[in-house]
N, CA, C and O of each residue as an XYZ file, in Angstrom:
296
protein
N      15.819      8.855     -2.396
C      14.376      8.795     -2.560
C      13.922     10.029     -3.330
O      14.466     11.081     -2.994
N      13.051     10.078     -4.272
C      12.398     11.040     -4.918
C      11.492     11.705     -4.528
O      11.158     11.361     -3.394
N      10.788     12.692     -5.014
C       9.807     13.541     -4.914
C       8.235     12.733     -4.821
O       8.366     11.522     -4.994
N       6.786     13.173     -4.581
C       6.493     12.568     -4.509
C       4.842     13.650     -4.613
O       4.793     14.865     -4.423
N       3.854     12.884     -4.906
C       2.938     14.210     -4.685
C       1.625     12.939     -3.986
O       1.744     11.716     -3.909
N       0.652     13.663     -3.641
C      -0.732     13.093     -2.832
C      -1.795     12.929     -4.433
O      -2.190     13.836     -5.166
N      -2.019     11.390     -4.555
C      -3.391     11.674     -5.510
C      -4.881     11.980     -4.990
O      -5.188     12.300     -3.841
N      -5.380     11.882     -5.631
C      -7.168     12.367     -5.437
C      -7.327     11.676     -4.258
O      -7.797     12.333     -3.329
N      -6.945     10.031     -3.965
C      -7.159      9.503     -2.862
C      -6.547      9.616     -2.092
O      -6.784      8.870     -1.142
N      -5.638     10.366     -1.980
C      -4.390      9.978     -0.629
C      -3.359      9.316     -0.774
O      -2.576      9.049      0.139
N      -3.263      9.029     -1.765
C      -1.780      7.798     -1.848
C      -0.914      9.023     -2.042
O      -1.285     10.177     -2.258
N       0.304      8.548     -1.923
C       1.606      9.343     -2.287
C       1.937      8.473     -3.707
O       2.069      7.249     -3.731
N       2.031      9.271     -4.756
C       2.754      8.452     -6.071
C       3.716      9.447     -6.406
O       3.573     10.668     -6.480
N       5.028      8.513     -6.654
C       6.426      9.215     -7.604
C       5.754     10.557     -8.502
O       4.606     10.720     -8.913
N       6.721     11.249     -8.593
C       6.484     12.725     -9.205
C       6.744     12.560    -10.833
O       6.162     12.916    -11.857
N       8.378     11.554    -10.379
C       8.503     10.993    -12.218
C       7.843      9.903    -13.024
O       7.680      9.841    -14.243
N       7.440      8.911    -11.910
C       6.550      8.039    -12.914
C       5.169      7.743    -12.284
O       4.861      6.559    -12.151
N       4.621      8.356    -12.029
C       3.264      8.301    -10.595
C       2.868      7.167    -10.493
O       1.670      6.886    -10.461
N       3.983      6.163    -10.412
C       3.657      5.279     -9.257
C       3.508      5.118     -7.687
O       4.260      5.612     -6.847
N       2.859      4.659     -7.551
C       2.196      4.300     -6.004
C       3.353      4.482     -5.191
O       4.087      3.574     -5.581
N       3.963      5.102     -4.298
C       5.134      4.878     -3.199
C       5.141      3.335     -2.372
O       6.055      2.518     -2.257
N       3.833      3.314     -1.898
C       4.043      1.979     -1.090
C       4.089      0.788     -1.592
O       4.388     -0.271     -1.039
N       3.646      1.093     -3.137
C       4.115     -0.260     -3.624
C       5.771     -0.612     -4.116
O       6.550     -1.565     -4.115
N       5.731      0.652     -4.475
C       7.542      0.808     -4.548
C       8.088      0.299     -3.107
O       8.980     -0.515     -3.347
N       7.978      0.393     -2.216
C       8.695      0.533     -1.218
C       8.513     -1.376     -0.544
O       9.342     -2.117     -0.015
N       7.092     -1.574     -0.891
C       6.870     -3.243     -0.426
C       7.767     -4.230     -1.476
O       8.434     -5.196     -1.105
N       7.626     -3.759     -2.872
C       8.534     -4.582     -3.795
C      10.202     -4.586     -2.984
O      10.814     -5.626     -2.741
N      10.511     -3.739     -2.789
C      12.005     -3.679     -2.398
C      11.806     -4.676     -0.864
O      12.774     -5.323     -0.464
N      10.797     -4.698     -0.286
C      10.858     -5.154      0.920
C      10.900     -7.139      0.406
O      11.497     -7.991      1.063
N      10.493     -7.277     -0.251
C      10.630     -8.394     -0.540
C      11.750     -9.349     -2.179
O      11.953    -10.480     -2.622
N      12.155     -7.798     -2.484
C      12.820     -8.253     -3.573
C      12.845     -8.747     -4.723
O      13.606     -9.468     -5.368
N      11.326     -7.943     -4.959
C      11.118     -8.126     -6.614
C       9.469     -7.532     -6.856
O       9.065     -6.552     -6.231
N       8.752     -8.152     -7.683
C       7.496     -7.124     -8.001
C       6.544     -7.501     -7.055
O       6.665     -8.399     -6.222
N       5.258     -6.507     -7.289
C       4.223     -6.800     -6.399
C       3.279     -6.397     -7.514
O       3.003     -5.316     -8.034
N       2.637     -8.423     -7.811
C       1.830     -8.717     -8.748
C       0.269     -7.792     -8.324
O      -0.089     -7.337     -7.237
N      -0.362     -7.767     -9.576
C      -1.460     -6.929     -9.692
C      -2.744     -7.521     -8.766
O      -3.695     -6.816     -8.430
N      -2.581     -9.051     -8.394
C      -3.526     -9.569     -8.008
C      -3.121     -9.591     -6.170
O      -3.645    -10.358     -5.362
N      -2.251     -8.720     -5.904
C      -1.503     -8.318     -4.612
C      -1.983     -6.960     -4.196
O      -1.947     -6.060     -5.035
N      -2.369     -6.749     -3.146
C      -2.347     -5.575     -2.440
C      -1.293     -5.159     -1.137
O      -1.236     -5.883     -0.143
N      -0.661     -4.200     -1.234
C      -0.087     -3.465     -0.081
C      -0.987     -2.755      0.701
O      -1.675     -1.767      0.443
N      -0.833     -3.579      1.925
C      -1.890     -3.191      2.942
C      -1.296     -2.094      4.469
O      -0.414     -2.507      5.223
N      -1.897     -0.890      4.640
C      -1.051     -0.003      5.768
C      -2.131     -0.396      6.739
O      -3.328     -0.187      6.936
N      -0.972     -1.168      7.327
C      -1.856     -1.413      9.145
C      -2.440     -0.541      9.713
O      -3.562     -0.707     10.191
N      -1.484      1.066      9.795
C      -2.619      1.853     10.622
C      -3.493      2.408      9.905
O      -4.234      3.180     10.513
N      -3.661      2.291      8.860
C      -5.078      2.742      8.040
C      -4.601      3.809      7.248
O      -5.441      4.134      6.410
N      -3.653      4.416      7.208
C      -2.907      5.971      6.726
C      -2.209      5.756      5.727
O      -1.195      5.070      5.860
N      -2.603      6.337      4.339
C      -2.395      6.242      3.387
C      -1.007      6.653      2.429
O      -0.570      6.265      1.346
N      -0.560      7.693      3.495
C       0.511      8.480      3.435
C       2.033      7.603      4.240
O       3.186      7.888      3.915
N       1.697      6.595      5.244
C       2.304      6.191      5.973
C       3.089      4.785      5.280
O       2.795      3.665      5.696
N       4.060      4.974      4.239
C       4.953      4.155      3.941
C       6.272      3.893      4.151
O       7.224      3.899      3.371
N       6.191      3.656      5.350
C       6.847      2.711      6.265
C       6.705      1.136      6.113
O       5.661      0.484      6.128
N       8.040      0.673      5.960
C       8.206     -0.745      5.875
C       7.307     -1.530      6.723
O       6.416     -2.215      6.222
N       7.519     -1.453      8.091
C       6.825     -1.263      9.148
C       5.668     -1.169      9.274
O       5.160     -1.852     10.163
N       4.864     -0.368      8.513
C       3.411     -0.249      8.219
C       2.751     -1.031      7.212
O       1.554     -0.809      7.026
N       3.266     -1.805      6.612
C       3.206     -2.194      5.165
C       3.125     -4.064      5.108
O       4.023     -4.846      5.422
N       1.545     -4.426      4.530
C       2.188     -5.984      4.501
C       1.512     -6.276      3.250
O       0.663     -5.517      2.783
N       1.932     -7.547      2.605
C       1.434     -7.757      1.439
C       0.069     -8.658      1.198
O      -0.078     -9.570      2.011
N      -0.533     -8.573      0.595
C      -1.662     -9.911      1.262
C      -2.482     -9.939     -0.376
O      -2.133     -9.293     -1.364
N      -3.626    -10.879     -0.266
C      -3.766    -11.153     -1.882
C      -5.184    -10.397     -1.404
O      -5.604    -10.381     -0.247
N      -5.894     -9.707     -2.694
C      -7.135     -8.778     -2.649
C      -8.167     -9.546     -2.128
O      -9.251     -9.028     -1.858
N      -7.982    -10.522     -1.986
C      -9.664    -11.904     -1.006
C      -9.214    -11.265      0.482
O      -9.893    -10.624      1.285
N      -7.678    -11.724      0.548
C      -7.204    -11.485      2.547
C      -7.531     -9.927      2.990
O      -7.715     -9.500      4.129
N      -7.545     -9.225      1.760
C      -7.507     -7.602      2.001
C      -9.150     -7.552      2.557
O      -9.552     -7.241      3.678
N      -9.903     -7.956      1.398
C     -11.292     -7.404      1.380
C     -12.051     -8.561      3.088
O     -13.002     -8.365      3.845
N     -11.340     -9.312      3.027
C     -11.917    -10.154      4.129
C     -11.498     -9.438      5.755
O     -12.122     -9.493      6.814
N     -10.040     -8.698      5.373
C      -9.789     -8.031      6.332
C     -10.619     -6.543      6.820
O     -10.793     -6.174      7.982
N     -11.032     -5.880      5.640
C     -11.658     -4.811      5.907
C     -12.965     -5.175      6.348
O     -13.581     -4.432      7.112
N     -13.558     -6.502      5.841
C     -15.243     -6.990      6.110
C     -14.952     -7.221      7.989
O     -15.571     -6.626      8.872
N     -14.415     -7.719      8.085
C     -14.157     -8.422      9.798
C     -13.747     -6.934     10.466
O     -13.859     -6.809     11.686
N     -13.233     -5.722      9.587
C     -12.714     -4.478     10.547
C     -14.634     -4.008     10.747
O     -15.414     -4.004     11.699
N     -14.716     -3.721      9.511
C     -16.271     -3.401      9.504
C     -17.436     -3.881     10.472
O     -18.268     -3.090     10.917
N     -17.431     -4.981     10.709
C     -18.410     -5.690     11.575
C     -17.911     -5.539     13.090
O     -18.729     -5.521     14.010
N     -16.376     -5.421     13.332
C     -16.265     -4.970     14.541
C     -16.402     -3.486     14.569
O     -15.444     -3.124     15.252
N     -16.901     -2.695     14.292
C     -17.255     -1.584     14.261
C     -18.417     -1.407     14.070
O     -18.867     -0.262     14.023
């Protein structure tokens, strides 16, 4: 595994090609790319936390529908 640095938002991206870590890490989880119209989603909310484990794939409608339903229960 490579180096890795924190962007403006919190993500961890590669040092050599500043890509996203967790998307690196969800592609391998499923064995091939993770299309643009895909989001990698961290269950516990932690941005830094790329763990397989933490990590599911879902399309940007399931994402934004998921954060609207977190929102209203809150």
């Amino acid at each position: 595994m490579g180096n890795f640095h924190l962007d403006k938002n919190g993500y961890p991206r590669w040092d050599d090609n500043d890509g996203l870590v967790h998307r690196s890490v969800a592609a391998k989880m499923v064995g091939g790319k993770i299309y643009n119209n895909m989001v990698v989603h961290h269950k516990d909310g932690n941005k830094a936390n790329f763990r397989k484990s933490n990590l599911v794939i879902m399309t940007r409608s399931e994402h934004a529908k998921l954060h609207a339903a977190e929102r209203k229960r809150k």
